[in-house]
C-alpha positions as CSV (number, residue, x, y, z in Angstrom):
1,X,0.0,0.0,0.0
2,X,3.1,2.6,0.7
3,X,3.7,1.8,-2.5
4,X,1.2,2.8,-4.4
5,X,0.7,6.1,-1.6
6,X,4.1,7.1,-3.1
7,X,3.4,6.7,-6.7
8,X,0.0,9.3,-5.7
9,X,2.0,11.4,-4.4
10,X,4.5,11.1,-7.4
11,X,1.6,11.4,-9.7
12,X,0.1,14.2,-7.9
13,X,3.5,16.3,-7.9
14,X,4.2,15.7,-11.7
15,X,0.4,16.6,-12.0
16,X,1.0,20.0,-10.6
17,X,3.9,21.1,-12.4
18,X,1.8,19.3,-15.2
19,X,-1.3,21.7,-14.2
20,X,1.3,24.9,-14.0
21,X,3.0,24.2,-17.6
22,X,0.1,24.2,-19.4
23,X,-1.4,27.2,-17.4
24,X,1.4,29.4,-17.9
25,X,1.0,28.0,-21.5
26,X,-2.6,28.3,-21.9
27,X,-2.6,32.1,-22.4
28,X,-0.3,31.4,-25.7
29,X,0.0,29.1,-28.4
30,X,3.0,27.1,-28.0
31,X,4.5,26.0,-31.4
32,X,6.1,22.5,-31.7
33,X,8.1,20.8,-35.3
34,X,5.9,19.2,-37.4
35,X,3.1,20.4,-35.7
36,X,1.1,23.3,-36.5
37,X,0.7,24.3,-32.7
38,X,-0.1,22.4,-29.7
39,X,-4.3,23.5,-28.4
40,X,-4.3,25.6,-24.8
41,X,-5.6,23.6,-22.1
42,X,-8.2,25.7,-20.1
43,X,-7.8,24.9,-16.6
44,X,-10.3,26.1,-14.3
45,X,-9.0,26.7,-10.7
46,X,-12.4,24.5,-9.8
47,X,-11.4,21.4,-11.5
48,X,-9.9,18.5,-9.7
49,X,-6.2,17.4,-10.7
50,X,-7.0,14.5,-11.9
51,X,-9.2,15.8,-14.4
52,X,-6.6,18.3,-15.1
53,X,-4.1,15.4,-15.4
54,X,-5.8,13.5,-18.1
55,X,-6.7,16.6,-20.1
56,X,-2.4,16.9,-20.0
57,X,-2.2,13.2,-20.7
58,X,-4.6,12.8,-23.1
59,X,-3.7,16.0,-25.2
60,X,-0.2,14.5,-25.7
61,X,-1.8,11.8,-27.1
62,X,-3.5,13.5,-29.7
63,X,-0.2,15.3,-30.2
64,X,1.9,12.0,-30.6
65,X,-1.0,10.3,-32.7
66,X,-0.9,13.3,-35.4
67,X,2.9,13.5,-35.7
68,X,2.8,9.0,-35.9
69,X,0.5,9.8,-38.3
70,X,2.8,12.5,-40.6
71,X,6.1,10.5,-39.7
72,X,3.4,7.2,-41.8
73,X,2.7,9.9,-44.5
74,X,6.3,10.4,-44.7
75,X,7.4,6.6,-45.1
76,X,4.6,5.9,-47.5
77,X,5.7,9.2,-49.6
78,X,9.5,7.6,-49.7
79,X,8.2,4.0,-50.3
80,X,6.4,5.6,-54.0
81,X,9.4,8.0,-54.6
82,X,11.4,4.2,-54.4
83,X,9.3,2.5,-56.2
84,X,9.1,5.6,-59.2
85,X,12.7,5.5,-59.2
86,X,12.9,1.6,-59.7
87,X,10.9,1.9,-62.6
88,X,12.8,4.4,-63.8
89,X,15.9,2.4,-63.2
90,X,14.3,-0.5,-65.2
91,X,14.0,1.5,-68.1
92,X,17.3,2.8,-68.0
93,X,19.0,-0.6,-67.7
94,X,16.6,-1.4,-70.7
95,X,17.8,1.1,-73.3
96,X,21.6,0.3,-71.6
97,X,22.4,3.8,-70.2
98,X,24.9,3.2,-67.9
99,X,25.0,6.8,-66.8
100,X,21.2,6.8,-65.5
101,X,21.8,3.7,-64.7
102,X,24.4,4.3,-61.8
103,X,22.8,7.8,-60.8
104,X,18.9,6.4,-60.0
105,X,21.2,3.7,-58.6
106,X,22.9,6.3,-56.2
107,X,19.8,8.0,-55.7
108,X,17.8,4.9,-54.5
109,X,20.3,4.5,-52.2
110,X,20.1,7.6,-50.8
111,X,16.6,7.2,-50.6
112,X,16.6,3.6,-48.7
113,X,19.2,5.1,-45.8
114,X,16.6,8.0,-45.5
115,X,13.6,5.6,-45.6
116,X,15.5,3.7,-42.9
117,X,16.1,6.8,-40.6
118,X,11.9,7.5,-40.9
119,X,11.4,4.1,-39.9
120,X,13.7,4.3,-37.0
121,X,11.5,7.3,-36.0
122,X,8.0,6.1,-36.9
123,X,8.8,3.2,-34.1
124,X,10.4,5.5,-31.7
125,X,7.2,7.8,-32.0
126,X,5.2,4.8,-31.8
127,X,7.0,3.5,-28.6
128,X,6.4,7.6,-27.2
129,X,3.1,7.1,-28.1
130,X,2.3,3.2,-26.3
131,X,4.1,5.1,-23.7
132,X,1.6,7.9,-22.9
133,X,-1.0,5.6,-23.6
134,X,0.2,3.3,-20.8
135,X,1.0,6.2,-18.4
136,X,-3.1,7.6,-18.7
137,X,-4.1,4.2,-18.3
138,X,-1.7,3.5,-15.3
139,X,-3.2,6.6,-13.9
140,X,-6.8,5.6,-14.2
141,X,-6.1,2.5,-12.6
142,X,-4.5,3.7,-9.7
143,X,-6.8,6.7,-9.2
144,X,-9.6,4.5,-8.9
145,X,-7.6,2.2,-6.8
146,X,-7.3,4.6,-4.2
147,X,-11.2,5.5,-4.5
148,X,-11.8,1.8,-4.2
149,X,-9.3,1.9,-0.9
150,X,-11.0,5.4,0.5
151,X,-14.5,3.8,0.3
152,X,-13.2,0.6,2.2
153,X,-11.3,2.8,4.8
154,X,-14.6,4.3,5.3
155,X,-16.9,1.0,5.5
């Protein structure tokens, strides 16, 4: 039980500084890459901290579900650019141009290392985005955990 009393009072700690980033950043619109900028949180000095806590969590989220979603875009986009310049390549080897031939070559290359470098990110946003998932999830449990214990305490 101490246990989970300290991961409350963990939770509640990072909730308040949680709570006081996003209301010092609720008056402005803060701008993130590859986002178009992240939506104010409104929190109301009458709202509870857990409620304020999964607003936090469950806005970053959203966040990491839109940019998994553009980093996607991005792999799919490199995976046709590939697959054009294979084509490409085919035709070239075709009609014997050695020249075209060893630049779509070099550019394909190029290509793959980048396309490996977007896949290295599109797991690491995923794994950010299990991750948050996980932590709102976590929280719900143990918030309702400690209800459940209050209302025994109580009995």
């Amino acid at each position: 039980m101490k246990r989970s009393g300290k991961f409350f009072a963990s939770t509640v700690v990072a909730a308040v500084a949680a709570v006081s980033i996003v209301s010092s950043a609720s008056a402005s619109t803060v701008s993130v890459s590859n986002i178009s900028s992240v939506t104010p949180i409104n929190i109301s000095s009458s709202m509870d901290i857990e409620t304020a806590l999964m607003m936090v969590q469950s806005e970053r989220t959203k966040l990491l579900d839109v940019q998994l979603q553009m980093q996607i875009q991005e792999v799919q986009n490199r995976n046709q650019q590939i697959a054009e310049l294979n084509s490409q390549l085919q035709i070239a080897q075709q009609n014997g141009d050695e020249a075209a031939v060893q630049k779509l070559k070099g550019q394909i290359d190029s290509l793959s290392n980048s396309q490996q470098m977007d896949m290295l990110r599109l797991q690491s946003m995923s794994n950010k985005r299990n991750e948050a998932f996980d932590v709102m999830t976590n929280f719900i449990k143990k918030m309702q955990d400690s209800r459940t214990s209050i209302i025994g305490n109580m009995r």
